[in-house]
C-alpha positions in Angstrom: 3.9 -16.6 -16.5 5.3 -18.5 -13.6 8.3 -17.8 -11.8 11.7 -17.8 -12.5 14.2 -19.2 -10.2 17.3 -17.4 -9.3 20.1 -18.8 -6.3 20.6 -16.7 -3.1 23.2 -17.8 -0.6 20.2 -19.1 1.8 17.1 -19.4 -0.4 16.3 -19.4 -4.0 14.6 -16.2 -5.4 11.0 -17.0 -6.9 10.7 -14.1 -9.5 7.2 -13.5 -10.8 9.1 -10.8 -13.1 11.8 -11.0 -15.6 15.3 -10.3 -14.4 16.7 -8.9 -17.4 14.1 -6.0 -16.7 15.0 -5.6 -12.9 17.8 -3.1 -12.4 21.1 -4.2 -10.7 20.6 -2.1 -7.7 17.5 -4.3 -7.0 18.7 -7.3 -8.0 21.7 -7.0 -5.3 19.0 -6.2 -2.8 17.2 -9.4 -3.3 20.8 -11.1 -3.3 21.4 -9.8 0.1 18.1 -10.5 1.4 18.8 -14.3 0.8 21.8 -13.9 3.0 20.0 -13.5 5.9 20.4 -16.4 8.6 17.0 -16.2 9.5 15.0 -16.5 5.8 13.2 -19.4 4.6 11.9 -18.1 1.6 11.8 -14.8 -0.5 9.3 -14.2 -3.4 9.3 -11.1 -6.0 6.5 -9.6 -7.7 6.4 -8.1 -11.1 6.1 -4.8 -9.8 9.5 -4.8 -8.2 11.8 -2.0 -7.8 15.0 -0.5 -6.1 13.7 0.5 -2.3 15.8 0.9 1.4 17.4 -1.8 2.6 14.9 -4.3 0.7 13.5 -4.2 -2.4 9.7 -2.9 -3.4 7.3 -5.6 -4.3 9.8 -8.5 -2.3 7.7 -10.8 0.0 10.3 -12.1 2.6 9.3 -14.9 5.0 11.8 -15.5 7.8 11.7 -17.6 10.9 12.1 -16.2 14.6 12.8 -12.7 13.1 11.2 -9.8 11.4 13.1 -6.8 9.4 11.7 -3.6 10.1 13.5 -1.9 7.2 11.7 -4.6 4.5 8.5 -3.5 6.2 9.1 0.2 5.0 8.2 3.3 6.7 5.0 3.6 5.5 3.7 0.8 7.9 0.5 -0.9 6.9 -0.1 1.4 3.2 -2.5 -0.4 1.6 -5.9 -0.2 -0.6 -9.5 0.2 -0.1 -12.4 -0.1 -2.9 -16.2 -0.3 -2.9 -18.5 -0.7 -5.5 -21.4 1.6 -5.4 -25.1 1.3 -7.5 -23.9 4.5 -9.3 -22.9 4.1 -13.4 -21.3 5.8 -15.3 -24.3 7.7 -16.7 -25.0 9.2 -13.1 -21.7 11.2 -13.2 -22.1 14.6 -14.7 -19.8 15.6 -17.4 -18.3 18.2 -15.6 -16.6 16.2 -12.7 -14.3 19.1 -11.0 -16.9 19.7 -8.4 -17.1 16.4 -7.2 -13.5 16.4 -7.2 -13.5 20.2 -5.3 -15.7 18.3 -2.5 -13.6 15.1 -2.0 -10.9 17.3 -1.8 -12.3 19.2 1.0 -13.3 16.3 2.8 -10.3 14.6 2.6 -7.0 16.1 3.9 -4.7 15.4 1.4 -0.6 15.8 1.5 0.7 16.7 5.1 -2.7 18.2 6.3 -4.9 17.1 9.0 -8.4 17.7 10.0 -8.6 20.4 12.3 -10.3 18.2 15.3 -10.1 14.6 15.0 -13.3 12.8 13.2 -15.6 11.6 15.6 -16.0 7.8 13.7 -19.4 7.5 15.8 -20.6 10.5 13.6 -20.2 8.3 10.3 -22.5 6.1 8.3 -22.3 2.7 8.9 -19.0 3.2 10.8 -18.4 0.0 12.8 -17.2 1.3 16.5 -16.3 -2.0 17.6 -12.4 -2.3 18.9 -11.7 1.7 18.3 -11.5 3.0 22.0 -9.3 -0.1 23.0 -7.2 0.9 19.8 -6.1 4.2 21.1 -6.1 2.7 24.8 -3.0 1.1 23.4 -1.5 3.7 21.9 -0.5 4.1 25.4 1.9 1.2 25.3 3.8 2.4 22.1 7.5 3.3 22.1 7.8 6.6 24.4 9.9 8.5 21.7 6.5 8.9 19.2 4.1 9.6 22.4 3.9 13.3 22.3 2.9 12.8 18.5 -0.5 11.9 19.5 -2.7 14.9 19.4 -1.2 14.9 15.4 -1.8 11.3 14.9 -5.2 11.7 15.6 -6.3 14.5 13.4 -4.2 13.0 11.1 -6.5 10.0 11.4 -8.8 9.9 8.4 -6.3 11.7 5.9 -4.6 11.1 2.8 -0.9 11.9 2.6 1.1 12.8 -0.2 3.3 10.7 -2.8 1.4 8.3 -4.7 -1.5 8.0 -2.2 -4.7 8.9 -3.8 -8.3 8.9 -3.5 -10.6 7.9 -6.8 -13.6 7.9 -8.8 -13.5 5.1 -10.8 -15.7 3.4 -13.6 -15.8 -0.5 -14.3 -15.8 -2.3 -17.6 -19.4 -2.9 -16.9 -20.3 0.7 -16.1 -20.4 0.4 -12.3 -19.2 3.1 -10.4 -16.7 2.2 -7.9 -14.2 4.3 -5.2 -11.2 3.6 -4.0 -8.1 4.9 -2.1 -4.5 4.7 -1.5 -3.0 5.9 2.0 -1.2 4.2 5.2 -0.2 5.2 8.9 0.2 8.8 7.8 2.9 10.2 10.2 2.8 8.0 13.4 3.7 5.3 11.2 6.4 6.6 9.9 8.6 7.6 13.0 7.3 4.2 14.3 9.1 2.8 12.2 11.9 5.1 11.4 12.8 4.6 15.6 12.8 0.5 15.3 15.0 1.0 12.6 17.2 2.9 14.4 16.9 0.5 17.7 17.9 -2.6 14.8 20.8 -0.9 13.4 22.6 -1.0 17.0 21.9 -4.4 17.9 25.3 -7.0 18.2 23.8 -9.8 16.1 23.3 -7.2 13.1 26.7 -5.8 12.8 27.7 -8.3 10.3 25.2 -7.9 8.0 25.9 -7.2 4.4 23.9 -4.0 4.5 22.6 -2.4 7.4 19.5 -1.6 6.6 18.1 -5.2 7.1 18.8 -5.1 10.8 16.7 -7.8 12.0 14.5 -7.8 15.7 14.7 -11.8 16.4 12.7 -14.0 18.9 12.2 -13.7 22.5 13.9 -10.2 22.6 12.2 -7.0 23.9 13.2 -5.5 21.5 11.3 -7.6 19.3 8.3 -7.6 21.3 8.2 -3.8 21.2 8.2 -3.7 17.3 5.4 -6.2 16.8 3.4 -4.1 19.5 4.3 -1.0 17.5 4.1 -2.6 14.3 0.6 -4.3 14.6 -0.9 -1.2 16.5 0.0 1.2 13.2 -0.5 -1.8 10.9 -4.2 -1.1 12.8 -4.3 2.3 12.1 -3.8 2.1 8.5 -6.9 0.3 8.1 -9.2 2.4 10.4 -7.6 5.7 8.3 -8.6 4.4 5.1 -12.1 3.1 6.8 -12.6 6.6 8.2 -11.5 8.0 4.8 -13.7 5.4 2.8 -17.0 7.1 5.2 -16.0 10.5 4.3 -15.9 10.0 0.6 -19.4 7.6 0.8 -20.8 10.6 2.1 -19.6 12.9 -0.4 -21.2 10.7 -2.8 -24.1 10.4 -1.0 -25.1 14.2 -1.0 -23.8 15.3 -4.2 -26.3 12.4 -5.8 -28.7 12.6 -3.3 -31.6 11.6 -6.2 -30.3 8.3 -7.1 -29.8 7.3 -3.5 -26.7 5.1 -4.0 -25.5 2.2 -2.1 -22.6 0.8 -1.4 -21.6 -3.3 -1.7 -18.9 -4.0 1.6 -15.8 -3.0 1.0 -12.4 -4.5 0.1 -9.5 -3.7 2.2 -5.6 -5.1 2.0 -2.8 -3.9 3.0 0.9 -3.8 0.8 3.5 -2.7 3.6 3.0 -5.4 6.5 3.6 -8.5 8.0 1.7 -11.6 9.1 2.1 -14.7 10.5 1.5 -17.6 8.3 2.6 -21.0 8.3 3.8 -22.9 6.0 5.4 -26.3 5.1 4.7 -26.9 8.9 6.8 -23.4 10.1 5.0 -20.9 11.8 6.9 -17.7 9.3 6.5 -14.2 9.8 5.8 -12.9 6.7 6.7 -9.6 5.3 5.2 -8.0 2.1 6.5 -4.4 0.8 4.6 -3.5 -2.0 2.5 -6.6 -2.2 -1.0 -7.6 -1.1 -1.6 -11.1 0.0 -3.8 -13.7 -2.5 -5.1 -16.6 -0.5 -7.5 -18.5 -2.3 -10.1 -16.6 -3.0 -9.4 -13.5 -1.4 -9.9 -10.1 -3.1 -7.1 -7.5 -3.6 -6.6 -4.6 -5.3 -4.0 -3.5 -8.2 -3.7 -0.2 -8.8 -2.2 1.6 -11.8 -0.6 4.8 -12.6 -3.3 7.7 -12.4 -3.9 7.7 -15.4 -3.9 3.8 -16.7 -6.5 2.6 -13.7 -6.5 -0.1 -11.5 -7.7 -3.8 -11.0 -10.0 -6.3 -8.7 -8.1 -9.3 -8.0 -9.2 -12.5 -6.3 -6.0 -14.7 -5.3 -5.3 -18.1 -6.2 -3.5 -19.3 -2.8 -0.1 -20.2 -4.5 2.2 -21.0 -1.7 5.6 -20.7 -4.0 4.7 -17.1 -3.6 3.5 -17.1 0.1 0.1 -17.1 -1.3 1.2 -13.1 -2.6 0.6 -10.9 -5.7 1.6 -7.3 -6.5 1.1 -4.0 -5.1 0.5 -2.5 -8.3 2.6 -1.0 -11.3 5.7 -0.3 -9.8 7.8 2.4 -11.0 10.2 2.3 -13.6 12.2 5.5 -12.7 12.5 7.3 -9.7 10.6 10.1 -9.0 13.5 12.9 -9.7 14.3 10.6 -13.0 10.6 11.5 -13.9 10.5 15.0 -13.0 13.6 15.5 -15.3 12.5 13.6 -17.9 8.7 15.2 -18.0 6.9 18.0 -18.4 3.4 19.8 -17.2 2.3 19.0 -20.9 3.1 15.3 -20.8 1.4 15.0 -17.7 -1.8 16.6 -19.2 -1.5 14.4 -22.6 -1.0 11.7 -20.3 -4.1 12.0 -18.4 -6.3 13.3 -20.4 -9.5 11.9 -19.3 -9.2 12.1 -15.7 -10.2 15.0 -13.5 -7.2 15.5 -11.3 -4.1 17.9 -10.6 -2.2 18.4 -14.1 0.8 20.3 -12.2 4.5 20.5 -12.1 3.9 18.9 -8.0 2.7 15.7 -9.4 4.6 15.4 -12.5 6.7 12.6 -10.9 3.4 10.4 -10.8 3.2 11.0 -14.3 2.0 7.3 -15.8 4.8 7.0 -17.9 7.1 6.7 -14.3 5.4 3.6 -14.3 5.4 -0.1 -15.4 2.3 -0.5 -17.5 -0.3 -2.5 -15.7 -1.5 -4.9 -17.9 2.2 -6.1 -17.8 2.2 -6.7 -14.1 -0.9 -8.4 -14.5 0.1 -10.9 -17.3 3.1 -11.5 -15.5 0.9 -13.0 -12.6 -1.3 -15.2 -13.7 -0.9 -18.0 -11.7 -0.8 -15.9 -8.7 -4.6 -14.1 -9.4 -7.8 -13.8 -11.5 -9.0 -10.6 -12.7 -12.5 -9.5 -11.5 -12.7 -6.1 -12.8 -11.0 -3.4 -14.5 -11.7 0.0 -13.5 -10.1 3.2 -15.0 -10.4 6.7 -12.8 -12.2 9.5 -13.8 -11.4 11.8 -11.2 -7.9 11.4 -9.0 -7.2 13.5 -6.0 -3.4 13.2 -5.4 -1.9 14.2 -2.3 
């Protein structure tokens, strides 16, 4: 489809999604968001939902100002994939021991390794940039500094929610893996202090909801969020790179016969922001819950864990700051689905896959989401599909 224009007091909404589907609560988010004095543009994916202060799956592009809150707390989440030489046919039919040994390599939910990975100890790890990356942790906000013996043997980890690490198999047989995680803890009350340091700032008392304080232009308080922002925007990616090493080695010993390789990997993040430019305005750019899709860029779509997931390459459409979803979306909110659901559903519902079937995940039950197929129909103009892969073993956090 192609998008559906809605007004906003500043901008126009682009909506790759139709707004009879979008609850209320949502769409007065995105109405806000177009109040802002500072926006230029606002796009929404079909994967949108109800989030804080700005709505999941919005890509907001403003001018001389940057909103923490529509950034999210989860700084720099994103995916990683790789396609491996393994099929199908390698995997043995009883996969819970592969899963067993992912799941001991990889911390998942709020567990961290015992010492912090030595990255120099990993195949193929690239040390390029990593000492001068924590050399600047050193000029991060002071409130988060005695968080950094956690932050890094949380480094390499997967988190809880709906991060995950997976086994997957393609429509062509091709094994691939692929995980879901972001700036673990350090991110978090990054961000949670920025948004905090926002809120009390004179030009955002007027706002319409205070949770899209803004930091604007030649402020230091703006400089010390893009500092802080970029640096755990960084360590997202280096987490899931680290992570991505751990679970190549798994592979690598538990088939140690077929001696698989990998292909390089694909990396985006869905919880940033960039500068771009655009219609000759140099725009920071903010995506929650949506990857960018330059012209010929890969991305990755994930699914619920039990519906799998897609390779994406983008199509550059500017009407949607060259942007396409995060994935599925939910539908209902994680109590709604733990009321609504039972340990039985969740096991018909992902029958299939090797991963937890208990009540802890039941509100990542498939059903909580949007179906996928959806989200990618919706978005046609925005990417082209590569692949389809569909999980056969999910570790949730």
């Amino acid at each position: 489809m192609s998008y559906v224009e809605m007004p906003g007091a500043k901008v126009p909404i682009r909506m790759w999604a139709d707004p009879a589907t979008i609850e209320g609560s949502a769409l007065q988010q995105l109405q806000n968001v177009a109040t802002l004095p500072w926006i230029k543009g606002l796009a929404v994916m079909p994967d949108v939902h109800y989030g804080k202060g700005a709505t999941v799956g919005s890509v907001i592009a403003m001018h001389g100002a940057v909103c923490p809150a529509a950034v999210g707390v989860d700084i720099g989440c994103g995916m990683s994939a790789v396609k491996t030489s393994l099929t199908a046919n390698d995997l043995p039919g009883d996969l819970s021991r592969l899963r067993s040994k992912i799941e001991q390599a990889i911390p998942v939910g709020r567990g961290m390794h015992d010492s912090p990975v030595d990255p120099g100890r990993l195949h193929g790890f690239g040390m390029s940039g990593w000492d001068g990356f924590w050399g600047r942790f050193d000029g991060v906000a002071e409130a988060v500094k005695f968080r950094q013996e956690r932050a890094t043997k949380q480094m390499g980890t997967l988190g809880a929610g709906n991060h995950f690490a997976e086994v997957t198999v393609c429509d062509s047989g091709q094994v691939w893996l692929m995980l879901h995680s972001g700036s673990r803890n350090i991110g978090k009350e990054l961000a949670e202090h920025h948004i905090g340091v926002a809120q009390k700032l004179p030009h955002n008392q007027g706002l319409v909801d205070r949770d899209l304080a803004v930091f604007v232009a030649d402020t230091p308080q703006m400089a010390a969020y893009r500092n802080d922002l970029f640096w755990a925007q960084e360590y997202a990616k280096y987490n899931r790179t680290i992570m991505m090493a751990l679970l190549k080695d798994v592979i690598r010993k538990e088939f140690k016969k077929a001696k698989p390789t990998f292909e390089p990997e694909i990396s985006c993040h869905h919880n940033y922001v960039a500068e771009e430019r655009y219609e000759g305005m140099d725009l920071l750019v903010t995506r929650k819950g949506a990857i960018r899709a330059g012209s010929g860029e890969y991305g990755i779509i994930p699914g619920s864990m039990g519906t799998g997931s897609y390779i994406v390459k983008g199509l550059g459409n500017e009407k949607a700051f060259n942007s396409a979803s995060h994935g599925a979306g939910r539908r209902m909110s994680r109590n709604a689905a733990k009321r609504r659901f039972t340990t039985k559903d969740l096991e018909e519902q992902t029958k299939g896959v090797e991963c937890r079937k208990d009540s802890g995940v039941v509100d990542e039950i498939p059903a909580a989401y949007k179906p996928i197929e959806q989200v990618i129909d919706q978005q046609r103009d925005l990417v082209q599909v590569v692949a389809k892969l569909k999980q056969v073993i999910c570790v949730k956090g």
